[in-house]
C-alpha positions as CSV (number, residue, x, y, z in Angstrom):
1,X,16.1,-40.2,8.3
2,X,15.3,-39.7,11.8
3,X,17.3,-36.3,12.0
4,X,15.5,-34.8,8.4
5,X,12.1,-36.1,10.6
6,X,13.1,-33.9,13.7
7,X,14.2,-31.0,11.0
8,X,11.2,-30.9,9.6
9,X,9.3,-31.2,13.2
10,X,11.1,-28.1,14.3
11,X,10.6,-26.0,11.0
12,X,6.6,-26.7,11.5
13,X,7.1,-25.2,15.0
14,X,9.1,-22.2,13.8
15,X,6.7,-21.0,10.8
16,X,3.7,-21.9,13.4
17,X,5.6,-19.7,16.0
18,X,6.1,-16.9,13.4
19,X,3.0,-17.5,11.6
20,X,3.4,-15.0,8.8
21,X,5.0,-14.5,5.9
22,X,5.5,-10.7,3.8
23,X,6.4,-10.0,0.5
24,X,7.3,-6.1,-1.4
25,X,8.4,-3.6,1.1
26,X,6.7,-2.1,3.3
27,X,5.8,1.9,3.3
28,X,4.3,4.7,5.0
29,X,0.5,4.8,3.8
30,X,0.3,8.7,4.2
31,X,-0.2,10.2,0.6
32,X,-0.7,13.7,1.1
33,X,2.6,14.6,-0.2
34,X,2.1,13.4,-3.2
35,X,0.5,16.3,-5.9
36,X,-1.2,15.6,-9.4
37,X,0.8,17.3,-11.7
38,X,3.2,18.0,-9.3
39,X,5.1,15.1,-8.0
40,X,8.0,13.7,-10.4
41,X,9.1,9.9,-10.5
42,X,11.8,11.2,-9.1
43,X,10.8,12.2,-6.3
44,X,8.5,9.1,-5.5
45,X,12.0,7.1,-5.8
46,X,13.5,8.9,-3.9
47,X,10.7,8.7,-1.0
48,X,9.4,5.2,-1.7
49,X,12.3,3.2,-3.5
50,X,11.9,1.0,-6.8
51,X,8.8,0.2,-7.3
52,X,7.6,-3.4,-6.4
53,X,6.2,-3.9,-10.1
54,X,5.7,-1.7,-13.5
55,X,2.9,-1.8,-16.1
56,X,0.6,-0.1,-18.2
57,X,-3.1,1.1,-17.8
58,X,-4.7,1.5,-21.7
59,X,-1.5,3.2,-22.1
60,X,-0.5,4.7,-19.1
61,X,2.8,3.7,-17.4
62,X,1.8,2.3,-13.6
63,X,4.0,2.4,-10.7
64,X,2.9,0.2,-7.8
65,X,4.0,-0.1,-4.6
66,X,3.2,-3.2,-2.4
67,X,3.2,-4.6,0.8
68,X,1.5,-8.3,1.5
69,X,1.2,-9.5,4.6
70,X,-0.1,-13.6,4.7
71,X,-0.8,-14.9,8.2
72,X,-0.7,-19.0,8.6
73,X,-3.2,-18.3,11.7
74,X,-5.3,-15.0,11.2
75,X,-6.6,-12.9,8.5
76,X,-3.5,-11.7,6.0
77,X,-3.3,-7.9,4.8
78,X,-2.1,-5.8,2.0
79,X,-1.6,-2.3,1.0
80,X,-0.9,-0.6,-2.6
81,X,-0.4,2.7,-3.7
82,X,-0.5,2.5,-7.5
83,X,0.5,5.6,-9.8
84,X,-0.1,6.6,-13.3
85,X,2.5,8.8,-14.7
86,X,2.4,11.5,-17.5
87,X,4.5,11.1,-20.8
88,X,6.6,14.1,-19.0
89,X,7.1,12.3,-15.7
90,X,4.7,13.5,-13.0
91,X,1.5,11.9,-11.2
92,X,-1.5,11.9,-13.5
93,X,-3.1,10.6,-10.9
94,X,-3.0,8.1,-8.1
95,X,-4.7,5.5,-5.9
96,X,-3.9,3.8,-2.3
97,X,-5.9,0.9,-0.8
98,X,-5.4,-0.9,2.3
99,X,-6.8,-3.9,4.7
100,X,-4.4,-3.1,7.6
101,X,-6.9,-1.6,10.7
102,X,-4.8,1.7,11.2
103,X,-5.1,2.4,7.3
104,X,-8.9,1.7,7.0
105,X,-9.9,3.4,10.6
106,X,-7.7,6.4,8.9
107,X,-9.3,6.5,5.4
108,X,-12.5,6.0,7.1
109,X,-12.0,9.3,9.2
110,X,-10.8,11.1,6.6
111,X,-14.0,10.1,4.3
112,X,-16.1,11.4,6.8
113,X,-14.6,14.7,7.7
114,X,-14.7,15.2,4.0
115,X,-18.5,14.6,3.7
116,X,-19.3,16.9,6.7
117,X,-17.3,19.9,5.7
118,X,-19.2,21.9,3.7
119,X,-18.4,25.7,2.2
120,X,-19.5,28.6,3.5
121,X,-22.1,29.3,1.0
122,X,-23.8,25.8,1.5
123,X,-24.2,26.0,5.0
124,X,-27.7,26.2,6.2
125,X,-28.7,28.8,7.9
């Protein structure tokens, strides 16, 4: 009895030591190599792996690729990149979404370089 007491004691200090616990796999969040039309399921397994679930969007086959990150002590993360194939195998189209700091403060700057460029013919003069 006493040792299961000190067992359990010293796995309370471990998980409080590590504080976290993760489940899917983690990958890179860049996704500008990955072309509408373009990109095969093939080629996403080959870059990213299996997929961490499959389903189906009003008919669309789904892809998505998962990464969760629960803290005991702190605020837990996530990040998905979900795809939505075409009957003949490539991206119909595709969406990523984050909490981790690096991935917001990085779709953040890239929303707002977007909004500021502007074509030739609409700038003011």
């Amino acid at each position: 009895m006493r040792r299961t007491h000190l067992s359990l004691i010293l796995l309370s200090i471990l998980l409080l030591n590590q504080g976290c616990l993760s489940t899917g796999r983690n990958f890179p969040s860049q996704t500008e190599w990955i072309e509408k039309e373009r990109t095969s399921q093939n080629d996403v397994k080959f870059l990213l792996g299996e997929p961490f679930s499959i389903g189906n969007s009003g008919g669309v086959p789904t892809w998505t690729y998962a990464f969760y990150k629960y803290e005991i002590l702190g605020k837990s993360r996530y990040k998905e990149l979900k795809f939505y194939w075409k009957s003949d195998g490539k991206v119909q189209h595709f969406a990523f979404s984050s909490s981790f700091p690096d991935d917001i403060k990085t779709l953040n700057l890239s929303k707002l370089s977007k909004k500021h460029e502007q074509k030739p013919s609409e700038k003011k003069n």
